[in-house]
N, C-alpha and C positions, 0 to 999 in steps of 0.2 A: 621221261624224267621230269618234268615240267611239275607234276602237284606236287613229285619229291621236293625239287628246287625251291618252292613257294614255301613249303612247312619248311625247307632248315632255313629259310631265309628268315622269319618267322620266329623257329629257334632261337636262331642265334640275337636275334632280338627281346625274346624275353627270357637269354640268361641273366642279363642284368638285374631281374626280380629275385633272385635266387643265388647271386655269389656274395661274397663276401668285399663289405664299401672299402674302395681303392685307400681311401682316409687313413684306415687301420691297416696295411696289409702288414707294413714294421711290428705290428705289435696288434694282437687280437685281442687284447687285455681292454683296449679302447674302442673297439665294436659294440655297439647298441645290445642288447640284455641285462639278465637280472642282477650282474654289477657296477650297468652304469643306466638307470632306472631314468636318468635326465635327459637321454639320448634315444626313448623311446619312439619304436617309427611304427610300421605296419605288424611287426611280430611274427614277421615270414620266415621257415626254416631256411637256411643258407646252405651251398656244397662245400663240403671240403675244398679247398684252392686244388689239391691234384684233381679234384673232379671234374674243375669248372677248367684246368686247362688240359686235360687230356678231352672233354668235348669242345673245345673250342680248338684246337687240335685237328680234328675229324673235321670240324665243319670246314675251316681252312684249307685242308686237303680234298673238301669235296669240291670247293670253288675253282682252285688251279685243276683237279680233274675235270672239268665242265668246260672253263677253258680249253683247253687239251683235245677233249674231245670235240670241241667243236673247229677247233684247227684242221682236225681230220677229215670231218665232212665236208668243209669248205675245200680242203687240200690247196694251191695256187691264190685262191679269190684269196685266204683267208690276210688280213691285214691285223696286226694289235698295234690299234690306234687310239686315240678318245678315250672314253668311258671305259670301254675293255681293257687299255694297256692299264691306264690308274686303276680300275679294280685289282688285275694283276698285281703290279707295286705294292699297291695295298694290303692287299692278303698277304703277298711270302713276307711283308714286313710283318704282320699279323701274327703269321705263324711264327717268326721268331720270334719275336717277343711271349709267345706260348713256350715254348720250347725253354727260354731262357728263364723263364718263373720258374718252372721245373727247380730249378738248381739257385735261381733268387729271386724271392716272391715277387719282387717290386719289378721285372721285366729288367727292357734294356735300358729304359729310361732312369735314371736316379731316384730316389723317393717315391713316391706314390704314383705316379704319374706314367697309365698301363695304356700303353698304344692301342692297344688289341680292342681295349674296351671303347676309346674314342672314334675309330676308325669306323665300326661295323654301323653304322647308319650310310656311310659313304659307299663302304662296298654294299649296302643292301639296292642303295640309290643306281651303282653300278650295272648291277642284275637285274635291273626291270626296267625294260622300254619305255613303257607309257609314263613312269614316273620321270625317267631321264629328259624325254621329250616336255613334259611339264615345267619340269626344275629348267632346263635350257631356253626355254620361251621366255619364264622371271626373267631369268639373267640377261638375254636381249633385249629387256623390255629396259633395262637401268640407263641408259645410255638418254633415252626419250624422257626423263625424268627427273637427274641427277639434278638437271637446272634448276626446278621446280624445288626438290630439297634444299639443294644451296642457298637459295632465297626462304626459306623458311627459317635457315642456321644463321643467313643474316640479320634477321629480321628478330631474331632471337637476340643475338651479339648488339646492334644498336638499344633494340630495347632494355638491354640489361645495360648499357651505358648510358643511356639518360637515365634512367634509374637509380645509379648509383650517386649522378649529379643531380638529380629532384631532390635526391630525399636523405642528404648527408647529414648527419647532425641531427638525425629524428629519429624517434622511435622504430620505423619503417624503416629506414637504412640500416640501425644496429641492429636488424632481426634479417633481414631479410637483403640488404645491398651492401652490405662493409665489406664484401670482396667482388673479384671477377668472377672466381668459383661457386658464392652462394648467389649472386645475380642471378646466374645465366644457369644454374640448377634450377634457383626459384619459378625463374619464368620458365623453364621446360617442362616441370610440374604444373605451373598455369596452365601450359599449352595442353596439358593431357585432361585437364580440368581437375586433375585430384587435389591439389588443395585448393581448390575456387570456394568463397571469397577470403578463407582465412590469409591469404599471403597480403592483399589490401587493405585488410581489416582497419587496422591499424591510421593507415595514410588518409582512407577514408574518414573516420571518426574524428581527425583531425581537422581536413579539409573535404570536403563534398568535390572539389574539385579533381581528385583522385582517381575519379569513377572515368575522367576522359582518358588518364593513361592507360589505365589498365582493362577498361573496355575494348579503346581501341585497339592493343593489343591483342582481345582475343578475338574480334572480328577482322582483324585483318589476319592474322595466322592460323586461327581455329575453323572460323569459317569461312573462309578465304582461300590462304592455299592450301591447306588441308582439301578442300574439297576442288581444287584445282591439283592439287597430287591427286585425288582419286581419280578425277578424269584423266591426266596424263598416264597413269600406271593401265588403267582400263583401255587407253586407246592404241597403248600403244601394246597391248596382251594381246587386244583383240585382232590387229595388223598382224599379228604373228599367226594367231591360228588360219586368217585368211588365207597366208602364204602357205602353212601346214594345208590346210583346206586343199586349198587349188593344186597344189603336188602330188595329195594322194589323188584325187579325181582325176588327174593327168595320169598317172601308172594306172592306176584302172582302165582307164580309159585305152590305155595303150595295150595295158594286157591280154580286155576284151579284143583288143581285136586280131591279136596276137593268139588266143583260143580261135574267134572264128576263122583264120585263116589256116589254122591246123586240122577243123573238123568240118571246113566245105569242103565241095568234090568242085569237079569244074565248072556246073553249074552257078555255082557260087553260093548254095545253100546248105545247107544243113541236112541230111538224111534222116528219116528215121534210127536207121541201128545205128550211127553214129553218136547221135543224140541220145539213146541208150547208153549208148557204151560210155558217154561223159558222167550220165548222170548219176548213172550209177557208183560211178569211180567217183566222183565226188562229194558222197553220201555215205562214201565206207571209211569209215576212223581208219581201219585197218591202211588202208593204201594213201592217209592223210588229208583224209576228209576236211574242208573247210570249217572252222568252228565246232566239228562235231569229234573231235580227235578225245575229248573225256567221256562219251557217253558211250552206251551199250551198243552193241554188234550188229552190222549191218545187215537187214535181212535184205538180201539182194533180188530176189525171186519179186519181194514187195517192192523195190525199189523200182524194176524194171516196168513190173503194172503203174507205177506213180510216172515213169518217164513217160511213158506212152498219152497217159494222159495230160502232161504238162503240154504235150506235143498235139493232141488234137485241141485242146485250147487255144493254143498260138495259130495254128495253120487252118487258119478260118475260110484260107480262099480253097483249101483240098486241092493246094499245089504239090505237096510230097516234102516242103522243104522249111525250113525257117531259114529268114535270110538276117540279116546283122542287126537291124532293130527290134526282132520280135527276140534275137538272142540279147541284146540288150537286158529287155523287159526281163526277160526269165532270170537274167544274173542279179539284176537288182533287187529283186525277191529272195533271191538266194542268198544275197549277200545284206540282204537287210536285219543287223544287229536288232531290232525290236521284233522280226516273227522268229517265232522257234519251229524248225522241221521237221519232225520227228523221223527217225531212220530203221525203225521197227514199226511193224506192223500191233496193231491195238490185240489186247487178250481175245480171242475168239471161243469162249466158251459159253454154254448155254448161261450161267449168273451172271456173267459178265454181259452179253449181250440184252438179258430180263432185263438188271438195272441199269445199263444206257439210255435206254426207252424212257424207263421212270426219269431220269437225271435231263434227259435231252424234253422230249414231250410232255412231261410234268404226270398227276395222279390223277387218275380218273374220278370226280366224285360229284354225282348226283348232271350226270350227262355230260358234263364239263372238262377240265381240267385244270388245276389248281398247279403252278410251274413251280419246280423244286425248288430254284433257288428265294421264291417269296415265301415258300413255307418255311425253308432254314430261316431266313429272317425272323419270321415270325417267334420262331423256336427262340433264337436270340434275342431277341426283347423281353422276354417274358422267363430269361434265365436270367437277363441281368436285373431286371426289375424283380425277380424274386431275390438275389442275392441285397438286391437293395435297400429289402423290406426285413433281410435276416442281420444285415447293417447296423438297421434302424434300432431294432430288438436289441441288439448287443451291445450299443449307447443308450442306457437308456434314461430317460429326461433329467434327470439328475446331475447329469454327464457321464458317470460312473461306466465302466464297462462289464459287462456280466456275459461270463466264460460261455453258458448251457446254451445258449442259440448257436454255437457251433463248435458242437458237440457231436461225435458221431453217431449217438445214441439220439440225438433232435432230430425230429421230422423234418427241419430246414437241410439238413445235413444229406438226407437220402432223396430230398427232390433236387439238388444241383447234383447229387450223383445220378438220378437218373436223364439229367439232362446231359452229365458228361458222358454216358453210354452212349446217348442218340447221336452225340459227336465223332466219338471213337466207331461206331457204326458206319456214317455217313462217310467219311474219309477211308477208310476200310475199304467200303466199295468203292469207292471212286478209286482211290487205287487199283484197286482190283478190275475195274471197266477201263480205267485208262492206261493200267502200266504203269509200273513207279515211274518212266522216264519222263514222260508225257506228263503226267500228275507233276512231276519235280518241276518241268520247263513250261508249261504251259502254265499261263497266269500266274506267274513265276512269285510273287509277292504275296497273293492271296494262299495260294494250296502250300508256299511252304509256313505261313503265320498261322494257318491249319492243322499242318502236322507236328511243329513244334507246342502251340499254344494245346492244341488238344489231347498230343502223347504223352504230354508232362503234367500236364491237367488231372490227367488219370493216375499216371503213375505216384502224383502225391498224394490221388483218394486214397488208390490200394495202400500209399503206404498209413495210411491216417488208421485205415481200418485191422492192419495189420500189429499195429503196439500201439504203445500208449504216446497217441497224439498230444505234441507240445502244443501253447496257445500261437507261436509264431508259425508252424506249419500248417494250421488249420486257417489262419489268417490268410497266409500264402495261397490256400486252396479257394476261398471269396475271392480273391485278388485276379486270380487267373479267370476263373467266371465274369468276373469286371473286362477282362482286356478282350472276351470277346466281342465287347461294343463297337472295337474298333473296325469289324465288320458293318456295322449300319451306319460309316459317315458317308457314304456313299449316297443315302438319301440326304444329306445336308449339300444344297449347291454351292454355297459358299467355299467349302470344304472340298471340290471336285479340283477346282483349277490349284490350289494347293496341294493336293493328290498327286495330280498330274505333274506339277513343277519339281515336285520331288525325286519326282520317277524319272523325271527327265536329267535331271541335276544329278545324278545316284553318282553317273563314273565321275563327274567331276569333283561333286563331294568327296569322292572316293580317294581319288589322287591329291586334290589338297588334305584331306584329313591326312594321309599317307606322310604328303610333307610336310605338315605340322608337325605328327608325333617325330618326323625323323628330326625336326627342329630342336622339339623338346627333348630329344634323345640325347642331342648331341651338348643341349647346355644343362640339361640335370647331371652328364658324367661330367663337365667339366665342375656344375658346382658340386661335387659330391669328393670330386679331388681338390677344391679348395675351400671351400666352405663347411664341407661337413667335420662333423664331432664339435664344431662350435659353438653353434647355436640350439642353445638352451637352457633352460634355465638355470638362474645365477651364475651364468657369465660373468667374465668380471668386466669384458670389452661391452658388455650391455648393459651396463646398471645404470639406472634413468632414462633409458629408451625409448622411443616410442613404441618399439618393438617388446617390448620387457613391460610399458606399461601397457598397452593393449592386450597382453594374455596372448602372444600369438609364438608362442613355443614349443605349439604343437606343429607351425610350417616350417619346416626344417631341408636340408639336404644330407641326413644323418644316413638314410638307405633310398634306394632307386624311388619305390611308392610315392615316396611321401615331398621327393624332389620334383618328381612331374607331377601333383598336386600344387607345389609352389611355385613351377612353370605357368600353369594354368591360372593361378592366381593373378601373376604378371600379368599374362595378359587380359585377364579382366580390367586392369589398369586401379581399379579402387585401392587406397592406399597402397600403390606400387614403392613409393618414395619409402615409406616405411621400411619395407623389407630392403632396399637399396640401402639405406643408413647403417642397417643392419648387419648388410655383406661391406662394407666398406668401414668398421668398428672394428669387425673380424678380421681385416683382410690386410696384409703386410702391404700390399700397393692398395692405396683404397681408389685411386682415380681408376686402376683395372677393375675393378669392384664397380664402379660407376656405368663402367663401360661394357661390362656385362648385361646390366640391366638396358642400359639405354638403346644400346644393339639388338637386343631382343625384343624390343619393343618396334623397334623398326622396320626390322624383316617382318615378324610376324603380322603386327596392327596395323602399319601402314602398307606392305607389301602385297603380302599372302592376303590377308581378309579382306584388304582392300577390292581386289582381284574377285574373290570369291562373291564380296558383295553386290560390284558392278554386273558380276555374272548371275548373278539370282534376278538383281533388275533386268536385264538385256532380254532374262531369257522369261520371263514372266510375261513383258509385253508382247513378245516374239508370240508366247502361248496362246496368252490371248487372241491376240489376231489368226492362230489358225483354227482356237476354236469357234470364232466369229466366220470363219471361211468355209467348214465344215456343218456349221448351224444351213448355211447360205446354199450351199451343195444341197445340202439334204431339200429344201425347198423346192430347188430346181433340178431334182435329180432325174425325172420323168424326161423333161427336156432331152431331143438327141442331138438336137444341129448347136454346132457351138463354133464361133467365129476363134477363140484360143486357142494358142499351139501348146504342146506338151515338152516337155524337156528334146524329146526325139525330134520335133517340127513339124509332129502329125497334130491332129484334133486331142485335146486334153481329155475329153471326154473320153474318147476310144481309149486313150493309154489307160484312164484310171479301167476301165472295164477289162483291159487285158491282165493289170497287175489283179484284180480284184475276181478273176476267171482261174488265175494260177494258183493264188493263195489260196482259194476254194478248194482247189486239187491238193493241194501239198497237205494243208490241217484238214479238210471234210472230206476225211477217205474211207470213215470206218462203215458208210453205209452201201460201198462198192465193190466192197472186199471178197462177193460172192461171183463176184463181173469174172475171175480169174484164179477159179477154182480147179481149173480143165488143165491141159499142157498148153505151156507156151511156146510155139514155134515161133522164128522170124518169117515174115513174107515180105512183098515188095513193098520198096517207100510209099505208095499209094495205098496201101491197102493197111489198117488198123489193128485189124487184128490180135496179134498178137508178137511179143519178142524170142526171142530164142534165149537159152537158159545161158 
């Protein structure tokens, strides 16, 4: 159930692109269309309200079913506590509130104000591990920092009191300090820089002497504790994962040994058929394979030829056993998130095995051989430098742009098609020599920027050549020829260690982007139930605005789209005050209007990004030094005597050779494949042989 769970989770996340805004549910006379043309957002078709809550309905009912059934499984252990029990709460309030629209649009809430719709960020939060643990590290991390804020909000509060006593009686005071409220706004806009220098301007022009207050204000707050809240929020995330860190290594660690004490004999090693019988079982989705429970079907017969040889790798001294550090080594391979295992055996037909050869040992020509993956290069620089020359033609010096260079009927037009054959070719067979699963998991980044970039690539020739090509799809069709360059940054060194930081960063990225958007989620439905239908033009709560005079009444919170556009603006921070004036004009409590913004600026910029940025530095220098380690390796690789211990306490040297003897076995299996073509019997632990079926 698990891909199911992830798509309605998913769902239920971008029903909100699609229903109908909370603002209007009293009256759909006041929803954005061709009767209220000022209220214009994205132009998205909407469901009918019975649509949107008989599936939010479903979805509701699938959550407490998943619950439920995981009750079952667990039967006794099972506890609803934390996260679980508030999921729980959440959905059946969920669902009633579904239920209750049925029969009155606006829920159980009064007015506009639909629970169901605020909630589903929280329950999505509920139902995913990794995000939960993310989101629970922030939140322990407040406590190590709070001081640090406080002192910022002080710092804030005195400076808007001398301020208001510098500068009474002056141009600078009647703009900007004649209360407590425009003080201590003013200067929180200093703090963010968005109105730097205009909020001085003034006091400045007057006296030169001005530049001390309000400098010193932003160096002691700006870059000051600002970047003493980065360090505190960073040191104290990063204490957290330590502790995360050293707990899961601790279950690991315990589990290991917890397996090997269930598959030695009383020897105290590991057996051959034993060691089969794990490996196998733990390579089969079917029986709950680790990691591999989404991919295709285990072939067990190849599984059993892989154990065996994981097994005389490890068992170097042809004692008959592995004993708990050589099973160590083999779990940490197996359990290492960066190699991929494959649990199929590779295609074994005559094309398939022709082109491995060519793919693996390169083309034979003129005695030599010429290796695939420099010819593909090759082939790519001279697609995109031919699209770059049909570019050039279609500006041409004038500026003007001229339609016929890509045309399907121009000779520019049939040499990037015959460059996108050689693509669809190449990939074609690699699939075909590797297996889609292998192709999908193996260089997991490259072969899928491959099948996407290259199948959609084609699919817009065929369809160019197919009717009468518009000028925007033929553009589209240059464009995708263009993005194959992103294959040769790889000879740019610069460009490596950014590669790599990124690749590294993916799941992190992954779960703050996650909690961003559930950020943004949760404050574009709130502005969309109080903000929206207001803002737009000829307001009457906006006439003379900044907001009204800037042109900015295309940011709105009128439908979902156009509100997480305005979120995202926020937190660009660039005239954030602007749009704050805005919602707080609008807004029957303008200090909640204030506090909207301000709060969102806080979680998000100083919080979240903060977090995310110390982690891009941490892990950048981290990068560094190990590709400084691995340059250094490689040097002295020939070297065998090495005075260093390995994680285990043995020679580092030998460990890396035994991790680097296993992964050889597990990915470079397909030129072995003939080794175990016969019947497999079991014989004794000593003896290689063969396994029994």
């Amino acid at each position: 159930l698990k891909p199911l769970t992830i798509f309605i989770k998913y769902a239920m996340l971008a029903m909100a692109i699609f229903e109908v805004p909370s603002y209007c549910l009293t009256d759909l006379t006041m929803c954005p269309g061709p009767a209220n043309p000022q209220l214009r957002g994205m132009d998205i078709p909407v469901m009918p309200l019975e649509a949107s809550n008989m599936i939010g309905i479903c979805i509701w009912c699938y959550f407490i079913g998943i619950l439920w059934l995981r009750s079952k499984v667990l039967g006794p252990l099972h506890e609803l506590t934390g996260w679980h029990g508030l999921g729980l709460f959440l959905t059946i309030m969920a669902l009633v509130d579904c239920i209750v629209s049925l029969l009155n649009t606006t829920g159980i809430v009064p007015g506009t104000f639909r629970i169901a719709r605020l909630v589903r960020p929280v329950v999505f939060l509920c139902f995913s591990k990794p995000l939960r643990q993310t989101f629970s590290r922030i939140i322990d991390t407040i406590p190590d920092f709070v001081d640090v804020l406080a002192s910022l909000v002080l710092t804030i509060f005195f400076a808007a009191w001398l301020g208001i006593l510098l500068y009474a009686e002056t141009p600078e005071g009647e703009n900007f300090f004649r209360t407590w409220a425009s003080s201590i706004s003013n200067l929180w806009i200093l703090f963010t820089t968005a109105n730097n220098p205009d909020v001085w301007v003034l006091a400045y022009d007057k006296n030169r002497a001005a530049a001390i207050f309000f400098c010193g204000f932003l160096i002691i707050s700006f870059f000051l504790l600002n970047n003493i809240l980065l360090a505190s929020i960073y040191d104290s995330y990063k204490e957290q994962l330590k502790t995360m860190i050293k707990h899961f290594y601790h279950n690991q660690r315990i589990a290991t040994e917890h397996a090997f004490n269930l598959l030695k004999d009383e020897t105290g090693v590991i057996r051959v058929d034993k060691w089969v019988s794990f490996f196998t079982y733990y390579t089969d989705p079917k029986k709950g394979g680790h990691r591999l429970e989404s991919r295709a079907n285990s072939d067990v017969r190849y599984n059993k030829k892989r154990a065996l040889q994981v097994f005389r790798a490890l068992d170097v001294d042809r004692s008959g056993g592995i004993d708990m550090k050589e099973f160590r080594l083999a779990l940490d391979v197996l359990q290492d998130t960066d190699v991929y295992i494959p649990v199929t055996r590779p295609p074994r037909t005559a094309v398939a095995k022709f082109f491995n050869s060519i793919f693996t040992n390169g083309i034979p020509i003129c005695g030599g051989r010429i290796k695939w993956h420099i010819l593909e290069d090759v082939v790519i620089f001279a697609d995109v430098l031919t699209a770059f020359v049909q570019t050039v033609q279609y500006v041409n010096a004038g500026g003007s742009q001229v339609r016929d260079p890509l045309d399907t009927d121009h000779f520019w037009f049939w040499i990037l098609f015959a460059f996108n054959c050689f693509y669809v070719f190449e990939v074609t067979m690699k699939i075909l020599v590797m297996g889609f699963e292998r192709f999908w998991y193996m260089k997991v980044f490259t072969n899928r920027f491959d099948f996407f970039n290259v199948y959609s690539m084609f699919a817009l020739s065929v369809l160019c050549l197919t009717g009468e090509a518009s000028n925007e799809l033929l553009r589209l069709v240059v464009l995708q020829h263009i993005l194959r360059a992103v294959r040769l940054l790889s000879y740019v060194r610069p460009l490596q260690l950014i590669t790599n930081l990124i690749v590294r960063l993916a799941p992190t990225y992954y779960r703050m982007g996650v909690l961003l958007l559930l950020f943004f989620y949760v404050y574009t439905v709130i502005g969309i139930q109080v903000f929206g239908g207001n803002l737009y033009v000829g307001a009457p709560a906006l006439a003379d605005s900044g907001y009204e005079g800037a042109g900015y009444s295309s940011m709105h919170f009128n439908d979902f789209l156009s509100g997480m556009v305005m979120m995202f603006t926020l937190m660009m921070i660039n005239n954030w005050f602007i749009f704050t004036d805005a919602f707080m004009r609008v807004s029957a409590v303008p200090y909640a209007a204030a506090a909207f913004s301000v709060s969102f600026f806080v979680i998000v910029n100083m919080v979240v990004l903060n977090i995310l940025m110390a982690l891009i530095l941490d892990c950048s220098a981290t990068l560094k030094e190990e590709m400084q380690n691995k340059a250094l390796q490689s040097l002295d690789g020939d070297e065998e005597e090495t005075t260093e211990t390995g994680p285990l306490g043995g020679p580092q040297n030998r460990v890396y050779k035994y991790e680097a003897m296993i992964r050889h076995v597990l990915l470079g299996d397909q030129e072995s494949d003939d080794e175990f073509d016969g019947p497999i019997t079991t014989s004794s632990a000593i003896s290689y042989g063969s396994v029994g079926k």
